[in-house]
Structures are given as C-alpha cells and as structure tokens.
HTML snippet that shows the backbone in 3Dmol.js (N, CA, C, O; Angstrom):
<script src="https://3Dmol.org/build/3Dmol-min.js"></script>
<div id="view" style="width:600px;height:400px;position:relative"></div>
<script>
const pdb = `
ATOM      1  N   UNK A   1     -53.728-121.025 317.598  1.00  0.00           N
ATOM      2  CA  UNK A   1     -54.400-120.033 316.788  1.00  0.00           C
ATOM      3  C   UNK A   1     -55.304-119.171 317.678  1.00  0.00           C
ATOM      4  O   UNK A   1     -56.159-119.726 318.368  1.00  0.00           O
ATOM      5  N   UNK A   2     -55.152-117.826 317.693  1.00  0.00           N
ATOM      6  CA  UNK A   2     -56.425-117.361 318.187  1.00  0.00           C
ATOM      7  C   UNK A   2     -57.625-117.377 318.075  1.00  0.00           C
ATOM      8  O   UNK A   2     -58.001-117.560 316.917  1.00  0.00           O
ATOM      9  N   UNK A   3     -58.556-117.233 318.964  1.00  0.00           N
ATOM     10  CA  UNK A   3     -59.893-117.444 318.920  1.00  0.00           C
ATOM     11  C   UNK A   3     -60.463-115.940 319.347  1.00  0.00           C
ATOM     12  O   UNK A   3     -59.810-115.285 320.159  1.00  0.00           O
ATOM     13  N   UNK A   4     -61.370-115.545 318.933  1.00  0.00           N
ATOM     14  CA  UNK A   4     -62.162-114.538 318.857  1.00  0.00           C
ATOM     15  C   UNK A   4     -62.718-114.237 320.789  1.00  0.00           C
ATOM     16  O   UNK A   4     -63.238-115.079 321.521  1.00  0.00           O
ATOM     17  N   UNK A   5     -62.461-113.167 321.049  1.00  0.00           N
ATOM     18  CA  UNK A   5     -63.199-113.344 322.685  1.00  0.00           C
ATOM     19  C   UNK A   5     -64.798-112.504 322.656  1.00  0.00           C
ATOM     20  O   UNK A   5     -65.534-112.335 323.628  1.00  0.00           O
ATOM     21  N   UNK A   6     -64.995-112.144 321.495  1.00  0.00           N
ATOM     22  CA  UNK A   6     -66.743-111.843 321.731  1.00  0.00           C
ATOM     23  C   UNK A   6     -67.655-112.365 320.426  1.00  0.00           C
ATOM     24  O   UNK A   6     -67.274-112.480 319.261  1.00  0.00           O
ATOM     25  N   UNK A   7     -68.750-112.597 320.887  1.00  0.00           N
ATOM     26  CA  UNK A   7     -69.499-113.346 319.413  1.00  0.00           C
ATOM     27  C   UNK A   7     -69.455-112.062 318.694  1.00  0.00           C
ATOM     28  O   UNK A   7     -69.330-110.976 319.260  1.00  0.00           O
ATOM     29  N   UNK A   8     -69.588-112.273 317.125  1.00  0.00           N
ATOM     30  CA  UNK A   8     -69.886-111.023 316.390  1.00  0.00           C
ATOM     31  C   UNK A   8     -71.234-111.407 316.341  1.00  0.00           C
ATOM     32  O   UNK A   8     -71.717-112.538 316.393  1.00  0.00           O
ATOM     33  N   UNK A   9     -72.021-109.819 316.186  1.00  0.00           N
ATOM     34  CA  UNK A   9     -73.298-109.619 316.071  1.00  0.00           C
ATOM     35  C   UNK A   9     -73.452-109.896 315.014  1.00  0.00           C
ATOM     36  O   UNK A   9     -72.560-109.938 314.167  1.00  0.00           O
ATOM     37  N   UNK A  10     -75.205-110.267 314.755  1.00  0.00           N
ATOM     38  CA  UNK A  10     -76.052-110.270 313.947  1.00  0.00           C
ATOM     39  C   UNK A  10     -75.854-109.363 313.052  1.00  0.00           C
ATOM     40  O   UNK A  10     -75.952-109.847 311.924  1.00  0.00           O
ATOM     41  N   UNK A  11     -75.571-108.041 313.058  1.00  0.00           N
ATOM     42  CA  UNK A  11     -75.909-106.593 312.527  1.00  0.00           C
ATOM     43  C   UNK A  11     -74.583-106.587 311.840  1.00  0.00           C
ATOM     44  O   UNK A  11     -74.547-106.067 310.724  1.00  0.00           O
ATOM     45  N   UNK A  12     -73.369-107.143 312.399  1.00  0.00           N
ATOM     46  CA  UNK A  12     -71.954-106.772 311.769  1.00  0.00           C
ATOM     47  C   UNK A  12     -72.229-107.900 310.584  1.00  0.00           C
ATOM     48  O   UNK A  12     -72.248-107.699 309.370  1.00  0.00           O
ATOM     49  N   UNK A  13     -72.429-109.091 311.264  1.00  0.00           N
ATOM     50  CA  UNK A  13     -72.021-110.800 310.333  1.00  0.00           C
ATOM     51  C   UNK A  13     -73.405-109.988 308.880  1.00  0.00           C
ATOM     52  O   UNK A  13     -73.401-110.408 307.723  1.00  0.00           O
ATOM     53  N   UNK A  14     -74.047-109.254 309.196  1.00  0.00           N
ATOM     54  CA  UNK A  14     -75.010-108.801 307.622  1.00  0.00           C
ATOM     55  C   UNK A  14     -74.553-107.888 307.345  1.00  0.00           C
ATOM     56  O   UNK A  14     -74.504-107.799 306.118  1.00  0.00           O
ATOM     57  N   UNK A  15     -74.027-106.832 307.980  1.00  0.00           N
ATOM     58  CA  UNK A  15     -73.107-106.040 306.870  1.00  0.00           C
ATOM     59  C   UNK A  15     -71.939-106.275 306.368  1.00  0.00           C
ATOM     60  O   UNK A  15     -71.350-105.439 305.683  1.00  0.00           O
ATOM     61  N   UNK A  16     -71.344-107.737 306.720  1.00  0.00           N
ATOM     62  CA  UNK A  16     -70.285-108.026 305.996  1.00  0.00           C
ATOM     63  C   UNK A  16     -70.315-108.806 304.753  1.00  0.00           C
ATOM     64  O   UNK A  16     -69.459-108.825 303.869  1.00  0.00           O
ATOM     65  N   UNK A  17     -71.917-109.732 304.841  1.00  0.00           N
ATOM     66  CA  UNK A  17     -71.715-110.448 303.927  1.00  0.00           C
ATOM     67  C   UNK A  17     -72.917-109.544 302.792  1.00  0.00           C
ATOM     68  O   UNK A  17     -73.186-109.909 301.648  1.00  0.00           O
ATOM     69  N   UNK A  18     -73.404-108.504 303.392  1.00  0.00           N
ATOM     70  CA  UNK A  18     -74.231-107.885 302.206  1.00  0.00           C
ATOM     71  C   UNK A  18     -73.694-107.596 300.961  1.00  0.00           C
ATOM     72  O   UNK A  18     -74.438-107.204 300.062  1.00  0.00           O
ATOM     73  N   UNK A  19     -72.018-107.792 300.715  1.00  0.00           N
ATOM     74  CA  UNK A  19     -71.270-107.096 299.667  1.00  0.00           C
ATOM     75  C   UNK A  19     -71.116-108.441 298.703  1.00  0.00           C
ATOM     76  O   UNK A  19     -70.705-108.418 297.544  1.00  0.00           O
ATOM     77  N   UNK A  20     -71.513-109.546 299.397  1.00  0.00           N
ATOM     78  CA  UNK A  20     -71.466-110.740 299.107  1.00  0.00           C
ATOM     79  C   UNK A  20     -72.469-111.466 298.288  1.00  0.00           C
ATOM     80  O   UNK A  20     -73.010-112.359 298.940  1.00  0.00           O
ATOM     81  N   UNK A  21     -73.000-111.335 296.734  1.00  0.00           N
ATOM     82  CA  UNK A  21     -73.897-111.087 295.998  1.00  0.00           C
ATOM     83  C   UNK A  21     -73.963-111.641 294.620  1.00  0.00           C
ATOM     84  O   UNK A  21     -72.859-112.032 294.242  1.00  0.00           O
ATOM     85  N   UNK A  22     -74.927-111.795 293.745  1.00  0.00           N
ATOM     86  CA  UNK A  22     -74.663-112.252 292.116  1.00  0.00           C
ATOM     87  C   UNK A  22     -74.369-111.187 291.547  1.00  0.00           C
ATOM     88  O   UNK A  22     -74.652-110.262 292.309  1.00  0.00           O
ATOM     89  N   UNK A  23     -73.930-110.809 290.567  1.00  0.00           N
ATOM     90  CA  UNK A  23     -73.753-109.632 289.875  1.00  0.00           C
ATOM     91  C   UNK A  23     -74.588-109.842 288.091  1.00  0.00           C
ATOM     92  O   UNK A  23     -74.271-110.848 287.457  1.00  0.00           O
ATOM     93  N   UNK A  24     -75.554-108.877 287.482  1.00  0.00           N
ATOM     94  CA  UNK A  24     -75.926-109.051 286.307  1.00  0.00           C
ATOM     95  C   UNK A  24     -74.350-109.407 285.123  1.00  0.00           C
ATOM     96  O   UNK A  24     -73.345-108.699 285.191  1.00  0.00           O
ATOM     97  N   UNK A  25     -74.457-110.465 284.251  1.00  0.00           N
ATOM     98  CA  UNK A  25     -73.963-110.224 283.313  1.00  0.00           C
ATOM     99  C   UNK A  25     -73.354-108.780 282.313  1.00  0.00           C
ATOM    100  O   UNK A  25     -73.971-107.718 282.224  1.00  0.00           O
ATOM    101  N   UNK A  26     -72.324-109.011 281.788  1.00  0.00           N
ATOM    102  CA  UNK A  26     -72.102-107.564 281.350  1.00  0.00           C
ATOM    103  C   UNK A  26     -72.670-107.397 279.952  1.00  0.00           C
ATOM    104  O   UNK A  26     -71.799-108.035 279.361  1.00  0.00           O
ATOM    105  N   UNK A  27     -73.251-107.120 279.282  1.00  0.00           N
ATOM    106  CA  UNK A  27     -73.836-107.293 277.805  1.00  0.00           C
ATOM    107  C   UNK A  27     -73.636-106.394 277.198  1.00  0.00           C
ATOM    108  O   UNK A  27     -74.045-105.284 277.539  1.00  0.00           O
ATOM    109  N   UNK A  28     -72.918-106.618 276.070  1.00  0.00           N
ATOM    110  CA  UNK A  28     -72.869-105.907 274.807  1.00  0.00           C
ATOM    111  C   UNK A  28     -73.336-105.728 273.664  1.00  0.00           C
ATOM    112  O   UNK A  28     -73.791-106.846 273.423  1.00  0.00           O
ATOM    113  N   UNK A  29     -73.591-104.972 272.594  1.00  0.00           N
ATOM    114  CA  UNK A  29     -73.798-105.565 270.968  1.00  0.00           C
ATOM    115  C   UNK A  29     -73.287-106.213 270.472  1.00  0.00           C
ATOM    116  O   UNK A  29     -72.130-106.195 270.892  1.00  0.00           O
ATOM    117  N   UNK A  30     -73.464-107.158 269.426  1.00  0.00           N
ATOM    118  CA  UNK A  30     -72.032-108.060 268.714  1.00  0.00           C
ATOM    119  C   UNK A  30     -72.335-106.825 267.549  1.00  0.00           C
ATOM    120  O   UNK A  30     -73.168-105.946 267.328  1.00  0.00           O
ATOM    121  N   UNK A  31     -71.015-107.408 266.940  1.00  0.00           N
ATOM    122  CA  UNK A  31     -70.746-105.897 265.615  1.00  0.00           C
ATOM    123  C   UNK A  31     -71.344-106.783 264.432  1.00  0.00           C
ATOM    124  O   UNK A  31     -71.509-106.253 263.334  1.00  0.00           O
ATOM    125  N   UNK A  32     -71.524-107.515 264.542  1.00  0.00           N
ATOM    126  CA  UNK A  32     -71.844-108.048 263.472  1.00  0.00           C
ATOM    127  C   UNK A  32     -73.819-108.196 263.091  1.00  0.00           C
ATOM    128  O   UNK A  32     -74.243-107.542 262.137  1.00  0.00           O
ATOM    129  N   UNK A  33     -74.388-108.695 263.562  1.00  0.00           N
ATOM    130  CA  UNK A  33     -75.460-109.069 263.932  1.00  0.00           C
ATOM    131  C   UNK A  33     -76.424-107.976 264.812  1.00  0.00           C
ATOM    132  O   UNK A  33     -77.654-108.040 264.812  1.00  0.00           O
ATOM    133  N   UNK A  34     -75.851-107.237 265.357  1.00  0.00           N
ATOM    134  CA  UNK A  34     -76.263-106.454 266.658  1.00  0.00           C
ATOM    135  C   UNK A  34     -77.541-106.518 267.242  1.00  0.00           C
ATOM    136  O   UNK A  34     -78.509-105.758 267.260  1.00  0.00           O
ATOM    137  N   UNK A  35     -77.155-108.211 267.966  1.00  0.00           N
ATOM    138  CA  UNK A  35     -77.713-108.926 269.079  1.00  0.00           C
ATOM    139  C   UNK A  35     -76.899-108.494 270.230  1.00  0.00           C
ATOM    140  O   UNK A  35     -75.736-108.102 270.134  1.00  0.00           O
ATOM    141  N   UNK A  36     -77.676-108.603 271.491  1.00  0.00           N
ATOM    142  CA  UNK A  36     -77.164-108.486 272.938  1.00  0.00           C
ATOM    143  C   UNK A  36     -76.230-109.759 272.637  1.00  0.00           C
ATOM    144  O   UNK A  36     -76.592-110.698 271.928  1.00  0.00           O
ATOM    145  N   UNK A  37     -74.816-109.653 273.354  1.00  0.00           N
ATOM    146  CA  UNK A  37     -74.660-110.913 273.984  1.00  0.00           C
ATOM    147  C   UNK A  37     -73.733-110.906 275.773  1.00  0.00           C
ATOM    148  O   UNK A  37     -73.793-110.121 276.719  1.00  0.00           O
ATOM    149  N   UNK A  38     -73.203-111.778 275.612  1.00  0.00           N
ATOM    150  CA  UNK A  38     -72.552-111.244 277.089  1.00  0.00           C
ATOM    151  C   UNK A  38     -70.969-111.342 276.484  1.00  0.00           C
ATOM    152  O   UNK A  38     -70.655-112.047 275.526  1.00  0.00           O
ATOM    153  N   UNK A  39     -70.136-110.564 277.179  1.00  0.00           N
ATOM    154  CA  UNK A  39     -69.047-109.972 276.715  1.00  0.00           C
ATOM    155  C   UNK A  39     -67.879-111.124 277.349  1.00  0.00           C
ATOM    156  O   UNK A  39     -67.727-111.674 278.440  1.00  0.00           O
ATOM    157  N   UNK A  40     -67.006-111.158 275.739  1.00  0.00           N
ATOM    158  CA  UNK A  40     -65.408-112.380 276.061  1.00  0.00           C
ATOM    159  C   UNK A  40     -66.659-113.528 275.902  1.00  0.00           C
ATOM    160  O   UNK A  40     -66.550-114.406 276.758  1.00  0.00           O
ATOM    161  N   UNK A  41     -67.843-113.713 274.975  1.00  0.00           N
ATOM    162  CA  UNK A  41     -67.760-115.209 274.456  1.00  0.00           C
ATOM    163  C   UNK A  41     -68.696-115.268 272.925  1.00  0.00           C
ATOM    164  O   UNK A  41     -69.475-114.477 272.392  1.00  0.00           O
ATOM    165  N   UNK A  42     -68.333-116.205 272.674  1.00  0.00           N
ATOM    166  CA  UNK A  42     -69.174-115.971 271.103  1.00  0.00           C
ATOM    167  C   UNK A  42     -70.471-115.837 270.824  1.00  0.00           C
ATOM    168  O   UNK A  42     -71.338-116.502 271.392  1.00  0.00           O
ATOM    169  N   UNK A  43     -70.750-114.795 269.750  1.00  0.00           N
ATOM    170  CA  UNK A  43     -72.343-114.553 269.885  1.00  0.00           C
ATOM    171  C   UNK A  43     -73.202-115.894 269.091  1.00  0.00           C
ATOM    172  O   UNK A  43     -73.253-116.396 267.968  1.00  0.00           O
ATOM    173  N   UNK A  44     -73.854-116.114 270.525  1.00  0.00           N
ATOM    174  CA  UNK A  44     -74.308-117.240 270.182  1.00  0.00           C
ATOM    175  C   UNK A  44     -75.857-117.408 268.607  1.00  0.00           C
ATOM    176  O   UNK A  44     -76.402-118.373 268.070  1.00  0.00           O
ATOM    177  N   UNK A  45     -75.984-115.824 268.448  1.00  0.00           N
ATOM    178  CA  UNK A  45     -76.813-115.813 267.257  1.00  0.00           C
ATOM    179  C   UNK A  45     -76.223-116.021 265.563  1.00  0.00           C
ATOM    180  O   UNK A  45     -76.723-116.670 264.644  1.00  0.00           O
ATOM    181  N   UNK A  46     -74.937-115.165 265.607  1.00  0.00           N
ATOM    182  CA  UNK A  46     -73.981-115.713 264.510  1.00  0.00           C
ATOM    183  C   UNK A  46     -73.097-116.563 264.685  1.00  0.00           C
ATOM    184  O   UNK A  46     -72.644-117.335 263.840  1.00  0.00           O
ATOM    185  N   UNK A  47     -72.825-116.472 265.722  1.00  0.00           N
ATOM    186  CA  UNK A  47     -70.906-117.184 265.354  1.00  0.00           C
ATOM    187  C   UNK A  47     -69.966-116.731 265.451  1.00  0.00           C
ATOM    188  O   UNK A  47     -68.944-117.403 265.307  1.00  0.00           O
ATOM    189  N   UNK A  48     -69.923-115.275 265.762  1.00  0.00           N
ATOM    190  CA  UNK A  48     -68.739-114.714 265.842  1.00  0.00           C
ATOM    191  C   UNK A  48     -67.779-114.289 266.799  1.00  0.00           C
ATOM    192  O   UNK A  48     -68.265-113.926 267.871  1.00  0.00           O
ATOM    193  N   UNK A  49     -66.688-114.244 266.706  1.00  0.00           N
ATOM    194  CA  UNK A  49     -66.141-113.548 267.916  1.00  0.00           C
ATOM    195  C   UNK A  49     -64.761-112.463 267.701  1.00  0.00           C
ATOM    196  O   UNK A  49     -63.768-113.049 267.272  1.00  0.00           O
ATOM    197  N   UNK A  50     -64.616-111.202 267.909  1.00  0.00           N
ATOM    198  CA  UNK A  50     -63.743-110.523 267.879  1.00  0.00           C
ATOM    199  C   UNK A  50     -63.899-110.524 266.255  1.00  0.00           C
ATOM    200  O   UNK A  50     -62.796-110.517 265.709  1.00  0.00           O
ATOM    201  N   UNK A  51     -64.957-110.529 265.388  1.00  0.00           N
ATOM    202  CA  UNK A  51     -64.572-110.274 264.096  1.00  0.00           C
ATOM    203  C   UNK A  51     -64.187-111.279 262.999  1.00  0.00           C
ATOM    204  O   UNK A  51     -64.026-111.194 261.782  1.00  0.00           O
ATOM    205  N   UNK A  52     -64.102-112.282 263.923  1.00  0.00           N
ATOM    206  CA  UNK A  52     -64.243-113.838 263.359  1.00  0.00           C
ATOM    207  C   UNK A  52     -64.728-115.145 263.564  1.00  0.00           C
ATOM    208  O   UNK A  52     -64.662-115.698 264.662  1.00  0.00           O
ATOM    209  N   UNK A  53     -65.302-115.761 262.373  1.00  0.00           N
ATOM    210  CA  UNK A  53     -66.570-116.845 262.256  1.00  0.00           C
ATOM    211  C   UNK A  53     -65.797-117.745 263.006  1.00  0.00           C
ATOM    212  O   UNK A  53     -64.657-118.090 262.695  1.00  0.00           O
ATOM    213  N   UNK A  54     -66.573-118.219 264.238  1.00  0.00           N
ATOM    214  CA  UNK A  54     -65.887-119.084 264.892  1.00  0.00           C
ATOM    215  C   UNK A  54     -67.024-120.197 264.929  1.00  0.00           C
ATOM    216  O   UNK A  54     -66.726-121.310 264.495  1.00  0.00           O
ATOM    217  N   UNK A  55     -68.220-119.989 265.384  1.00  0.00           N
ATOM    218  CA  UNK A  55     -69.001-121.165 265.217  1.00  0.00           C
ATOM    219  C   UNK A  55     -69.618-121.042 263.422  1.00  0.00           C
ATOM    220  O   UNK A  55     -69.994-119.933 263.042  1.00  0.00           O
ATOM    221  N   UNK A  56     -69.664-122.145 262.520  1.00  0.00           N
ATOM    222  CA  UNK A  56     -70.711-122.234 261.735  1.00  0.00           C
ATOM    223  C   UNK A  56     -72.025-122.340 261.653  1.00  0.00           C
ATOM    224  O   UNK A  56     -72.447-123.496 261.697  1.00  0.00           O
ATOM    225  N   UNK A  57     -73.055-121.222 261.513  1.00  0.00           N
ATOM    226  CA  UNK A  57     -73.849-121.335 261.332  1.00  0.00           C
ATOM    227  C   UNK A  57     -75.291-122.000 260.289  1.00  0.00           C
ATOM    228  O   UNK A  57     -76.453-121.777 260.628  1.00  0.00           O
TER     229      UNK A  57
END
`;
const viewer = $3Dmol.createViewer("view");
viewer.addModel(pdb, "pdb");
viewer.setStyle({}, {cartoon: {color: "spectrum"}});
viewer.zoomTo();
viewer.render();
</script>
C-alpha cells in the first residue's frame, strides 16, 4: 500500500476536517397542533404523524 512521503500540515489536516461538524435539527410546524417539532418523526406534543394519530394521547 502506499504511504504518504510528506507529513500533512496542521493548516491542511483543519481545513479538512472543518467541514466535519453537528448540524442543527431541521424543525417544522406539526399541522395539527402547530408545535415545533423535528421533521420524519412524531409530534411528540399530539401524536401525530403525516395526518395520523399514531401515539395516544
């Protein structure tokens, strides 16, 4: 396998991993309730999802 013939710098190895990061949640309204929630899971204030009671409240 090859091996690398110069160290990478300090300056490259942080601009490579700067892209490398948490990202905020994506949040939406639920239609029902219109609470924030985070988007593709059930709103955890009603119950609903896509328009239907999925958890009982």
């Amino acid at each position: 396998m090859a091996q690398p013939k110069k160290r990478t710098s300090n300056s490259r190895t942080g601009s490579r991993r700067s892209q490398i990061k948490l990202e905020k949640p994506a949040l939406i309204f639920c239609d029902k309730c219109h609470q924030a929630k985070v988007k593709y899971q059930v709103c955890p204030n009603c119950g609903t999802y896509q328009g239907k009671q999925i958890i009982s409240k």
